[in-house]
N, C-alpha and C positions, 0 to 999 in steps of 0.2 A: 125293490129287490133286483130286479133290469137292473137298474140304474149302478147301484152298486154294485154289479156282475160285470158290464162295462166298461167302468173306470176300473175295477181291480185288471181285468184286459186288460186296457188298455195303459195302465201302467206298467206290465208284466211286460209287453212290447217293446216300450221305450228304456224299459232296463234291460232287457235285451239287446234291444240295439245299439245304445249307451257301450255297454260292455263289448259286443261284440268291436262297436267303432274303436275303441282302445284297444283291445286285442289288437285287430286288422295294422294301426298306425305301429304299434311296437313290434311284429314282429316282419312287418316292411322295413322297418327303418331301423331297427335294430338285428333281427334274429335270421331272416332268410341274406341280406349282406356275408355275416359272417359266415352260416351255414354254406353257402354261394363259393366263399375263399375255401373252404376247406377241400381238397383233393377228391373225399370219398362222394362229394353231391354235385361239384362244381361241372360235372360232365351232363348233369340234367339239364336239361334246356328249361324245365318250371323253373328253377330257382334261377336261373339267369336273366330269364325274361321278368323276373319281378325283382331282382335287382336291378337292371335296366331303368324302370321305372319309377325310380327311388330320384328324387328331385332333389338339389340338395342350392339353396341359395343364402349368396354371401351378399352381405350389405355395404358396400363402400362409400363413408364420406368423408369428402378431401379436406382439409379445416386448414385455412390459411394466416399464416400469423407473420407478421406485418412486423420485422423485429425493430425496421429502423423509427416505430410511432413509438414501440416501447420505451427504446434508446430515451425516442426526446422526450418523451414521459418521467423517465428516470432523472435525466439529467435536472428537469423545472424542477426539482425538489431541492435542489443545491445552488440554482442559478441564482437566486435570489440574494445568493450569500456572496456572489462574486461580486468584484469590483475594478477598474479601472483606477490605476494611478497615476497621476502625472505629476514628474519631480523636474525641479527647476531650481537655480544660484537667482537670487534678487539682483545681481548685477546682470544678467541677463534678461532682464525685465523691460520690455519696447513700453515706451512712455503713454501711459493711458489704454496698452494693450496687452493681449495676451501675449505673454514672457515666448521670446526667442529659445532654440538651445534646449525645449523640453524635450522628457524622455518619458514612455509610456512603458508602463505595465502593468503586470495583476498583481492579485490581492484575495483575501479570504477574510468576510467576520467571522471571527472565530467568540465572540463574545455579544451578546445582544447591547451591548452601549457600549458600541463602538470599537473594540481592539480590532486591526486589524492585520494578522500576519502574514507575511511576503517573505520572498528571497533576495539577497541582499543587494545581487545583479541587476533586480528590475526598479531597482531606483536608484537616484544621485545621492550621495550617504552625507555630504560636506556642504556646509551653508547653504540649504538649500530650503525651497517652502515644497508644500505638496498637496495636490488636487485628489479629489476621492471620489469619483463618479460610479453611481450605485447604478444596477440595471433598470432603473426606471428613469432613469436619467437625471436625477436631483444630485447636486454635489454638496460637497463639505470640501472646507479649508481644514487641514490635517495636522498633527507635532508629530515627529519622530519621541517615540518613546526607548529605543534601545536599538543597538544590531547586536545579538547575540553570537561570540566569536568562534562558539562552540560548535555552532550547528549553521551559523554563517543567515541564519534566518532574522528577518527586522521587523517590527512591530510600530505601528503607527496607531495613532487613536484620535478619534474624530466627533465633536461633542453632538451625540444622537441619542436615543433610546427606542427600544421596540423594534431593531434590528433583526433583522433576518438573519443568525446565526449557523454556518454549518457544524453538521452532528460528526464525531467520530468514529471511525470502526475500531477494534481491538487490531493494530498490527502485527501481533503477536500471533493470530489465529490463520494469516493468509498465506497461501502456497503459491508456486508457479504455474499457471493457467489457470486464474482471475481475471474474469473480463471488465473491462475496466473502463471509465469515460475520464478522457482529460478537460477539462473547461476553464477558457481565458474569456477575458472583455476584448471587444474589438470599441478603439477609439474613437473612427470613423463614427458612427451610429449608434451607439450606446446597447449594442446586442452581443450578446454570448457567440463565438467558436467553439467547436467540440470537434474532438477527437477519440476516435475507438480502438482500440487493440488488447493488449493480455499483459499480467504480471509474467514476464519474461524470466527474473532470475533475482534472488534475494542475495547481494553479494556483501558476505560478511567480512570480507576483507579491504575493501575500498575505503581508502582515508578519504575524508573531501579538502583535504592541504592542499593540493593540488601538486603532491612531490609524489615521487614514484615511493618513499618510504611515508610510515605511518605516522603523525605526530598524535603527540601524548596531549594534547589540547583542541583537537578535532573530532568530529565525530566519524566514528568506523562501522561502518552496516548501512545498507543502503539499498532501496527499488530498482531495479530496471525494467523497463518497459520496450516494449517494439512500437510506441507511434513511428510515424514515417519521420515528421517534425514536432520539433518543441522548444524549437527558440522564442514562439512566439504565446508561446504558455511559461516562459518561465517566471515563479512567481505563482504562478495560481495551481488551481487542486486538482487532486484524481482522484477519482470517488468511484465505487465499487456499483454494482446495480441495487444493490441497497441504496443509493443516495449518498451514501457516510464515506468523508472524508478517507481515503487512502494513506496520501502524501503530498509533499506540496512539490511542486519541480523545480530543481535547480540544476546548477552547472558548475563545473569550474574547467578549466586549462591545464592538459598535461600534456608534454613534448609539440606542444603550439596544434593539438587538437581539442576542442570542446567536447567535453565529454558530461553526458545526463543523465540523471538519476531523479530519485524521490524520497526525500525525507518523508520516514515512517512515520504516520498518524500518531504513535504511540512518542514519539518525540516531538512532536512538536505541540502535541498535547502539555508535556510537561516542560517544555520552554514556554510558553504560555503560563504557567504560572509563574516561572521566574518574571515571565516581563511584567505580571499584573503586581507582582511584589516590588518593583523593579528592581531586582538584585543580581544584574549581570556579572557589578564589578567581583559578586563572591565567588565566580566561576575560580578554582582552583589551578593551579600552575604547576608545572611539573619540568617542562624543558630538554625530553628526550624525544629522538626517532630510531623508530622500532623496525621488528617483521614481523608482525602476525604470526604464529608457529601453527604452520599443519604438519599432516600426520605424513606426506609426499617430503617437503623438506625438512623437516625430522630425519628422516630414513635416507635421503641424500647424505645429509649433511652430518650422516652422524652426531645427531642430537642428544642428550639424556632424556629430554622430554619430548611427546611429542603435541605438547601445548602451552601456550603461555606467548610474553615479546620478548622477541632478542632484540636488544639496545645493538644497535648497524650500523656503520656507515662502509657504504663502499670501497673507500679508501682505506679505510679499516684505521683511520686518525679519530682518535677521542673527541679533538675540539668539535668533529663534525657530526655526532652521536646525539653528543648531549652538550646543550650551549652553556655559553660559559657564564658563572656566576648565579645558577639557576640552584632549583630547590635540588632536583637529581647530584648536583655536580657539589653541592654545600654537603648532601649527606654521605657522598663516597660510592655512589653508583658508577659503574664501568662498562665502557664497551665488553659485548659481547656478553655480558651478566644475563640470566634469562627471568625474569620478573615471572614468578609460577602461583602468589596470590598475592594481593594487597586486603590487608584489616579482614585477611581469612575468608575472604570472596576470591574462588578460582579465575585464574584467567584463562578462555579460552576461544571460540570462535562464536560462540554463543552470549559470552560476554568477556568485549575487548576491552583492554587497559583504559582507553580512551572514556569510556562509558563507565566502568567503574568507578576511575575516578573524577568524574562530573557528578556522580552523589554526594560527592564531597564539597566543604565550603574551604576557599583562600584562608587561608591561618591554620587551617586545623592538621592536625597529625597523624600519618597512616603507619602502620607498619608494612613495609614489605618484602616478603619470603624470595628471596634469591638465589640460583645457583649458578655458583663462581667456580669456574675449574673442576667441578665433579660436586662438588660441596654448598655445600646448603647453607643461608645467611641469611639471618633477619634483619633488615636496614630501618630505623629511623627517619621518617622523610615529612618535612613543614612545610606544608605545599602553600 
């Protein structure tokens, strides 16, 4: 009977205490603070001195993250897929040695046996052979399979299999301020260059003709990036920190400036299947330069519309709008006529003439919606 007299004590104690200790922590650390701020208590020297004593500790740790391990981290997911090319003329071939006159650049598998597409700059396009150095340094003897006139991009294929292929992103999903990795072969040593900066600016208006106006047989929409340089990238890929193919870097010449961009992963995806078909020659023909129509020169220029291509030329001469003898010039298109849809797909900045009609094959028939002088006209055109 002790005994359990005791323990019921001595339990009675510790739940007292228990409770009391909770009390005491919440009305420290909660009840007497606030009572403390209020005007009508805050003059009491108790509740000051016991919020005084109210401890209050913060935990800091510093966590350092190391972006440029990640960088090269990202990038080994795509390096694999890069390659090194070197193109050469057999008459420039030194007797028993390696060929004089070569010219190096990159390259992308885009297909695991072997396709591998570039830009049309980074290799010799005319009687020539061509070297395909993989990053591990084993080579293949190469064929040119096509240069696609559209998109100015060229495709080689190299007899391999179980290729390291890079994957693509959706171009259609990315915006400006995408951080982004460029990767070339360096010749020297069989190792990757890289290069970092941001999707700068998606410019829907840029022909890659390399004329100040639009042609109806190029592609129009294109990447711009802020690397510092990328002469020595052109040809190979810009891949997103996903790993997945961006665009591929190219170039062309306007007013005797070099000027660079990136063909969109989403086109060169689907040139890529023209070259696996190889069906360049159905690229479509058409024989006009254009302007892009925005909603700024619209409103200058008192336009009717403020979308679509106005058929141009500076001179404001037909011959130099639309060439002579072409499918444009056979159906009765005119300067200055504004092309507003072809086969009932809008033209606009979101999808230009150019692009449009590249869904199209050489022989087949589009209609297209025109306004001529205020009026409206549906043209007949065998491209």
């Amino acid at each position: 009977m002790n005994f359990k007299k005791t323990l019921k004590f001595v339990s009675i104690v510790i739940f007292i205490f228990l409770i009391g200790g909770i009390g005491s922590v919440f009305f420290q650390y909660y009840i007497f603070p606030k009572i403390n701020s209020s005007v009508l208590f805050s003059k009491y020297g108790l509740f000051k001195r016991i919020s005084e004593n109210v401890t209050i500790v913060n935990k800091t740790e510093e966590v350092v993250v190391k972006e440029e391990s990640s960088v090269n981290k990202i990038a080994a997911q795509a390096s694999a897929a890069v390659v090194g090319i070197s193109s050469f003329s057999e008459k420039n071939k030194v007797s028993g040695n390696y060929p004089s006159g070569i010219k190096n650049g990159n390259g992308i598998i885009v297909t695991s046996d072997g396709l591998i597409a570039t830009y049309r700059k980074a290799i010799v396009e005319n009687d020539s052979q061509y070297e395909v150095r993989l990053f591990n340094g084993s080579t293949f003897e190469a064929k040119l399979v096509g240069i696609d006139e559209f998109t100015n991009l060229a495709f080689l294929k190299v007899d391999a299999s179980n290729l390291s292929a890079i994957s693509f992103s959706n171009s259609n999903d990315l915006t400006p301020g995408r951080k982004l990795i460029a990767i070339g072969s360096s010749s020297e040593d069989y190792q990757n260059r890289y290069a970092g900066g941001i999707l700068s600016n998606i410019n829907k208006t840029f022909n890659i003709s390399g004329k100040t106006l639009s042609s109806s047989e190029k592609l129009e929409g294109v990447f711009e990036t802020d690397f510092l340089s990328q002469k020595e990238y052109i040809g190979g890929p810009v891949i997103d920190y996903n790993g997945e193919l961006v665009g591929i870097i190219g170039s062309v010449t306007i007013d005797n400036q070099e000027n660079f961009f990136q063909i969109p992963s989403n086109v060169v995806r689907n040139t890529m299947d023209i070259a696996v078909k190889n069906e360049f020659e159905l690229r479509p023909y058409l024989g006009i330069y254009y302007l892009p129509i925005t909603k700024t020169y619209a409103k200058i220029n008192n336009l009717p519309r403020d979308k679509g291509a106005l058929i141009y030329s500076p001179s404001g001469k037909q011959g130099l709008a639309i060439i002579s003898g072409s499918p444009a010039e056979k159906a009765g298109l005119k300067i200055n006529d504004i092309i507003t849809y072809v086969n009932e797909k809008e033209i606009n900045l979101e999808n230009p003439l150019s692009d449009i009609l590249s869904q199209s094959k050489k022989g087949s028939e589009a209609e297209f919606t025109v306004i001529r002088e205020k009026q409206e006209l549906k043209i007949k055109v065998t491209l």
